[in-house]
C-alpha positions in Angstrom: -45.8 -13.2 55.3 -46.9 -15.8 58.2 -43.1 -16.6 60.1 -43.0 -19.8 62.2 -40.7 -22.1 63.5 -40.9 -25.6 64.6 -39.9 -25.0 68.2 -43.2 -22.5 68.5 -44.7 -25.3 67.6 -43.5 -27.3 70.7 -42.8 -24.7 72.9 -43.9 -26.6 76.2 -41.7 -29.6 75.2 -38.4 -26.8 74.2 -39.3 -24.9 77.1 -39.0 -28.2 79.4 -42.4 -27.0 81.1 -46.0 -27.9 81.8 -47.8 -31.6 83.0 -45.5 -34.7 82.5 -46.1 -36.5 79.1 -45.2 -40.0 78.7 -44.2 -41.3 75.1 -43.8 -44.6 76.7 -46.9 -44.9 79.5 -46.5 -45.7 82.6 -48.6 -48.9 82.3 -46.5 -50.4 79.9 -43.2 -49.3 81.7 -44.4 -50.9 84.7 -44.1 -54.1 83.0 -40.1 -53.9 82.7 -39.7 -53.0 86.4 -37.8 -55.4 88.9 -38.9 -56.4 92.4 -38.3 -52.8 93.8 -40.7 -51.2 91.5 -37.6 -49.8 89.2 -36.4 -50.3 86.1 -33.1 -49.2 84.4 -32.8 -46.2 82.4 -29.7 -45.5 79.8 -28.3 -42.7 78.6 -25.4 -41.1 77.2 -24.8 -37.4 78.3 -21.6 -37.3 76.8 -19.3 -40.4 76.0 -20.2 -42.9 78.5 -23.3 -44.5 78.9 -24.9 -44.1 82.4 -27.6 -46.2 84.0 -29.8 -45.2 86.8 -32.7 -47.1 88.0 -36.1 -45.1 88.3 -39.4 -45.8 88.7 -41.6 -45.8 85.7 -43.5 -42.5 86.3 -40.1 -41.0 86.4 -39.0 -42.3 82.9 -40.0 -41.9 79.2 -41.4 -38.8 79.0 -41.0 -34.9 78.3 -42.9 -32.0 79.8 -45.1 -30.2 77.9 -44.4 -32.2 74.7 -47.6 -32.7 73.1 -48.8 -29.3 74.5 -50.5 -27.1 71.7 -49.4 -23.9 72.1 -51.0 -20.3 72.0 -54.6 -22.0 72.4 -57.1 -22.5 75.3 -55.5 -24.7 77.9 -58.4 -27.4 77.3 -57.2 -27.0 73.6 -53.7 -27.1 74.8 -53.6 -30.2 76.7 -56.0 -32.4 74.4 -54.1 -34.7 73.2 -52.8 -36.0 76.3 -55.5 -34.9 78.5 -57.9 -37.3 76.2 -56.4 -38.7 73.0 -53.5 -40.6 74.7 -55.5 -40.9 78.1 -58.2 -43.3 76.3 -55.9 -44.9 74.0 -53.8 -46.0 76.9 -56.3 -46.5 79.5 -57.6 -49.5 76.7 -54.6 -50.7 76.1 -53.8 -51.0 80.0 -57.0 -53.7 80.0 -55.9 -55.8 77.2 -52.4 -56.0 78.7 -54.0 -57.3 82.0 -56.0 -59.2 80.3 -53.3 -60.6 78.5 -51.0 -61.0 81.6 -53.2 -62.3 84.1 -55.9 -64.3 82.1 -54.0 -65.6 79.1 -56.7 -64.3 77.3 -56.8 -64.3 73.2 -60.4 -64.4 72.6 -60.3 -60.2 72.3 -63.3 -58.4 71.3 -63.2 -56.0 68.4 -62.7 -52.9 70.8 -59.8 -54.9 72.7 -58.3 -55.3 69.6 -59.2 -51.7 68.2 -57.6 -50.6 71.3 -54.1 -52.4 71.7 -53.8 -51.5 67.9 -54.0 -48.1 68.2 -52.1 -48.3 71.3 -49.3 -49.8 69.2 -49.3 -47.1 66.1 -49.3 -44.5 68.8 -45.6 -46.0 70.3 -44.6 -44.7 66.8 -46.1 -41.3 66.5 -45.7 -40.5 69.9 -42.1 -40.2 70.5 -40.0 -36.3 70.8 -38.1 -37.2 67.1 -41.4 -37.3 65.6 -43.2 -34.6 67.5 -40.4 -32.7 66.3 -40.5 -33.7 62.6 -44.2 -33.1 62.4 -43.9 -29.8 63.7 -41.3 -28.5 61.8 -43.7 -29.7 58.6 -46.1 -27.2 59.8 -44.1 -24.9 59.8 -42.9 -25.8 56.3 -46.5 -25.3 55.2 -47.6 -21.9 56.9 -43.3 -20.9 55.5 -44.7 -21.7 52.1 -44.7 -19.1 49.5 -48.2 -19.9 47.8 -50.4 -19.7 50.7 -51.6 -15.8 50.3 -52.3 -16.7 46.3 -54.5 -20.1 47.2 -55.7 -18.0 50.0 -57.3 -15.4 47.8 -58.4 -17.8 45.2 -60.3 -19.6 48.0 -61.6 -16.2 50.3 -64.7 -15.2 50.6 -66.4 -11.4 50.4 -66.7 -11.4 54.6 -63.1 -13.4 54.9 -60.0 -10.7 55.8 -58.1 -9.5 52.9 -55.2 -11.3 53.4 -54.3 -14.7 54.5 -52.1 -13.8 57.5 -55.0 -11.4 58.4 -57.2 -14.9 58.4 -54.6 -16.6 60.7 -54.2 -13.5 63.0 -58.1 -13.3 63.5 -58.9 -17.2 64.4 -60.0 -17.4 67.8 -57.8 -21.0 67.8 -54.0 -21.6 67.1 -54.2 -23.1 63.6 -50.6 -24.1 63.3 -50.8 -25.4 66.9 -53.1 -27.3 66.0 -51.9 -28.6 62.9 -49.3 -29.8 64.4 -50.9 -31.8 66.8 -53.7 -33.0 64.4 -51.5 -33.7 61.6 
């Protein structure tokens, strides 16, 4: 049977590697920031809560985490490469629109945009990266999946399901898990 765990899933975000990926963008960071160009940052390592002041590209993000792994690096880095790239790039107008012009007239595609700029703030984050992936993993863990396999295969499809899996030329759980 098909083994996987959540952390294969997000191995570039549990490995601490790869590009920089920002669950809260720079752009709307920036927007928090004093005079200097820095904003405050709170954590708590242990007990105590710490502050530091960094600048925004320094802030809000995890390497790697919504890297797909086990695929083609253009496979691999989609999601933030293009999905969040356009998604935040349109809500960078409206917010300059909305800062500098006053603006409230929006088009449908200035509101299209900010809106799915907002439901991303909620998907985005490590917790739910996490949660997703470990759901994946639930599936391909499941039990059933080499007896709704065979009921669905076809006479040039490999005999079993984990046979299927092994053969794609893509990383299905990779990228189910970032597809989800």
């Amino acid at each position: 049977m098909l083994q996987l765990k959540a952390a294969e899933l997000v191995i570039g975000a549990a490995a601490g590697k790869g590009e920089k990926h920002h669950y809260i963008p720079v752009f709307y960071s920036r927007e928090w920031a004093g005079p200097d160009g820095r904003l405050c940052e709170y954590s708590r390592p242990y007990r105590e809560v710490k502050s530091q002041l960094k600048h925004p590209d320094a802030t809000g993000y995890v390497r790697g985490l919504y890297t797909v792994p086990k695929n083609d690096p253009i496979v691999s880095e989609y999601i933030e490469r293009h999905f969040f790239r356009i998604t935040d790039n349109g809500a960078a107008v409206v917010a300059r629109q909305l800062r500098t012009e006053g603006r409230n007239d929006f088009l449908s595609l200035d509101r299209s945009s900010w809106s799915r700029f907002i439901i991303s703030l909620m998907l985005r984050n490590p917790e739910y990266v996490a949660l997703m992936a470990a759901e994946v993993a639930g599936f391909y863990a499941r039990t059933d999946n080499e007896e709704k396999y065979q009921e669905l295969r076809g006479p040039d499809d490999p005999a079993t399901f984990e046979e299927y899996v092994a053969k794609r030329a893509f990383h299905p759980v990779g990228r189910m898990s970032a597809y989800r």
